[in-house]
C-alpha positions as CSV (number, residue, x, y, z in Angstrom):
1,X,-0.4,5.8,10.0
2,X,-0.7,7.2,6.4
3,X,1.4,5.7,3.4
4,X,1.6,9.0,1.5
5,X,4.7,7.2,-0.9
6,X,3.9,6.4,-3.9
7,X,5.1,2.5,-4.4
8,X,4.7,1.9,-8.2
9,X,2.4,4.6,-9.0
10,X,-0.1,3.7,-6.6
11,X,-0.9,5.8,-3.7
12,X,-2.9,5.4,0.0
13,X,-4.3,8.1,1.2
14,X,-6.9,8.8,3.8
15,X,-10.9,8.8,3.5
16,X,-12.3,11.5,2.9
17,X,-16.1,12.4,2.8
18,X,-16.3,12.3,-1.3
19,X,-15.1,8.6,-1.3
20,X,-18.5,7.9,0.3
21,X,-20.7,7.5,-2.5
22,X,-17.9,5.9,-4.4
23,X,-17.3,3.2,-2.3
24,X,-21.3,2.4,-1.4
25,X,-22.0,2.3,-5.5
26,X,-18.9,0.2,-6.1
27,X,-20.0,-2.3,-3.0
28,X,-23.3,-2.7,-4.2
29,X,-22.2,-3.0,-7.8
30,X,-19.4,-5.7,-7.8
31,X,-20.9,-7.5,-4.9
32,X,-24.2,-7.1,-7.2
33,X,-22.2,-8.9,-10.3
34,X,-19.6,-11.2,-9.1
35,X,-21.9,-12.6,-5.7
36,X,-25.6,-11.9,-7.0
37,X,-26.2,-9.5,-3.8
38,X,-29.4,-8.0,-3.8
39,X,-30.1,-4.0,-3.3
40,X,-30.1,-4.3,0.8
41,X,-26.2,-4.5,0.8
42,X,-25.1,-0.9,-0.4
43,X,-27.3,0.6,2.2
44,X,-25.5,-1.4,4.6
45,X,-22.2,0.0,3.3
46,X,-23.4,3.7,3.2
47,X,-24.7,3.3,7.3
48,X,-21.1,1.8,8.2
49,X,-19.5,5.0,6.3
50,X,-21.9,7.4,7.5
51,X,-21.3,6.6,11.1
52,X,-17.8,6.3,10.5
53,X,-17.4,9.9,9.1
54,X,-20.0,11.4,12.1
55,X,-17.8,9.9,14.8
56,X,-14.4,8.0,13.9
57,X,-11.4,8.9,16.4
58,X,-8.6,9.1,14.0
59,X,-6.1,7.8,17.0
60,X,-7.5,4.1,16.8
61,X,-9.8,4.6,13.6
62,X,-8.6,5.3,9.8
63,X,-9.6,4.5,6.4
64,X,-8.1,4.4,3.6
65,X,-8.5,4.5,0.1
66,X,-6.0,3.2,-3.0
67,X,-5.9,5.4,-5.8
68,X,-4.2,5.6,-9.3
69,X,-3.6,9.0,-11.4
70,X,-6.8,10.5,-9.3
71,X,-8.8,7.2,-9.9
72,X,-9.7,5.0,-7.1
73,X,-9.0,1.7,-6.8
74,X,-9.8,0.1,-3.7
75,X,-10.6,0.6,0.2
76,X,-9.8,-0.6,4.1
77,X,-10.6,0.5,7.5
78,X,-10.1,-0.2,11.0
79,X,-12.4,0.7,13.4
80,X,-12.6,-0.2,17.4
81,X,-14.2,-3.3,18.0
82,X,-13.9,-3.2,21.6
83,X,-11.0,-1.8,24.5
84,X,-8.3,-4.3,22.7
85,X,-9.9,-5.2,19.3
86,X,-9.8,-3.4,16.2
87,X,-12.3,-4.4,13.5
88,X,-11.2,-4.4,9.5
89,X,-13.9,-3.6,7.4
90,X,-14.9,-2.4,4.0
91,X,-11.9,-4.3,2.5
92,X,-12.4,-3.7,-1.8
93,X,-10.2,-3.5,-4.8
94,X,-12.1,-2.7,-8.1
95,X,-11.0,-5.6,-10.4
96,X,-8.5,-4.2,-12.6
97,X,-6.0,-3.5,-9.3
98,X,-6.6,-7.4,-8.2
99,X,-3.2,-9.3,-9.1
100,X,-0.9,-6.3,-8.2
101,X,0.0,-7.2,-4.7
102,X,-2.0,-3.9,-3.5
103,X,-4.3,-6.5,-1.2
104,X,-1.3,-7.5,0.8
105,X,-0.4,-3.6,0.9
106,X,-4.0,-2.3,2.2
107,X,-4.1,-5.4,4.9
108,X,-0.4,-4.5,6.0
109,X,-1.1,-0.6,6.0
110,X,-4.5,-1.6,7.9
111,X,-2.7,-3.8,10.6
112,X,0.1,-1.8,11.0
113,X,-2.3,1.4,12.2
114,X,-4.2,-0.8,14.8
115,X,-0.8,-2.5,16.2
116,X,0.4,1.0,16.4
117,X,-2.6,2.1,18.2
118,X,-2.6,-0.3,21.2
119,X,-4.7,-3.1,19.7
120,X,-4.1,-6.3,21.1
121,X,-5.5,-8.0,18.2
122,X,-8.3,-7.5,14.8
123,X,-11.1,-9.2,13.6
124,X,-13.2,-8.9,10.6
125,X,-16.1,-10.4,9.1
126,X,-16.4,-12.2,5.5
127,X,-17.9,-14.4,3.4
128,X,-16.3,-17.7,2.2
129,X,-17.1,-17.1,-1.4
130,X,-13.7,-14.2,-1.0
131,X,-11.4,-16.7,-1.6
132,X,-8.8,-14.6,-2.6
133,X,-9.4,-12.1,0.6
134,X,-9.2,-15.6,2.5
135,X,-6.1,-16.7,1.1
136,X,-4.5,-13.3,1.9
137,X,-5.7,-13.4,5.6
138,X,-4.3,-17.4,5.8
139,X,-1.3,-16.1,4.6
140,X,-0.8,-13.0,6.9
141,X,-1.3,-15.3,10.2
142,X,-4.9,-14.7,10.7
143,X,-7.2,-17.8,11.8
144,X,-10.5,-18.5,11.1
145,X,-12.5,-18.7,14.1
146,X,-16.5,-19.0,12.7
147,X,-18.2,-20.1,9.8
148,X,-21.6,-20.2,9.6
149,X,-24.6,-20.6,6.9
150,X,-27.0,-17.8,6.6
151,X,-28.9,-16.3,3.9
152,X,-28.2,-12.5,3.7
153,X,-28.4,-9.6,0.6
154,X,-30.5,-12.0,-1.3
155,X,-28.2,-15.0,-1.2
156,X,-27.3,-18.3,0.8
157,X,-23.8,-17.2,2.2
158,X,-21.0,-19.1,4.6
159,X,-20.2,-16.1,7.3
160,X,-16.7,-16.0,8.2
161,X,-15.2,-14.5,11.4
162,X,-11.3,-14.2,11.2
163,X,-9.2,-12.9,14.2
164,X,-5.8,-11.5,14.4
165,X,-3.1,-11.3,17.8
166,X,-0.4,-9.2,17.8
């Protein structure tokens, strides 16, 4: 599924391979400011897009970025998990499209591509600090299934794993 309408001015389109760098350099630099994240994290975005670009099947895998007038403003993807799972990951808006309801868009757009291709259900894995990306997932009917301390990207972190049945 591809929302190719423009709702406000704002527009979803697929990933494409010159989003890459964008998206590893925006991880690593708001993750970098607003959670103290060391440099280990952007390689960790770059290997999750790299792999998905070599080998996604776009019948049960898409990404998809949010863009304004040509400038980007934030990312999702869903990627198999396993036979019946889908996985979200790489969830971002840059902090000047926060507050616009474009969240709630990417999540829907996200859930409504794995629903359509035969998923039985989603997960995705967070930190607790994301209140905001919490909230949103509370709202839309997902439940939180694992928390868990661990120190990761420099940082003493609360792991979250969120699931999702359709």
């Amino acid at each position: 599924m591809t929302d190719t309408t423009m709702a406000g001015d704002i527009l979803l389109r697929p990933f494409a391979g010159p989003d890459l760098d964008w998206l590893v350099e925006r991880h690593q630099t708001l993750y970098a400011r607003d959670e103290g994240f060391d440099d280990t994290f952007g390689p960790v975005v770059r290997r999750i897009l790299e792999e998905f670009e070599a080998g996604h099947d776009p019948e049960c895998e898409g990404g998809w970025i949010a863009q304004r007038g040509g400038q980007r403003l934030g990312s999702i993807f869903c990627v198999r998990h396993d036979a019946t799972t889908a996985k979200l990951r790489l969830f971002l808006l840059v902090p000047d499209a926060r507050g616009l309801g474009l969240g709630q868009r990417l999540l829907k757009t996200c859930m409504q591509f794995a629903q359509g291709a035969g998923y039985a259900g989603m997960t995705l894995w967070t930190h607790e600090s994301h209140k905001a990306a919490c909230a949103l997932y509370a709202r839309s009917g997902w439940t939180l299934t694992r928390s868990v301390p661990v120190h990761s990207f420099g940082q003493d972190l609360v792991e979250q794993t969120w699931t999702f049945r359709f």
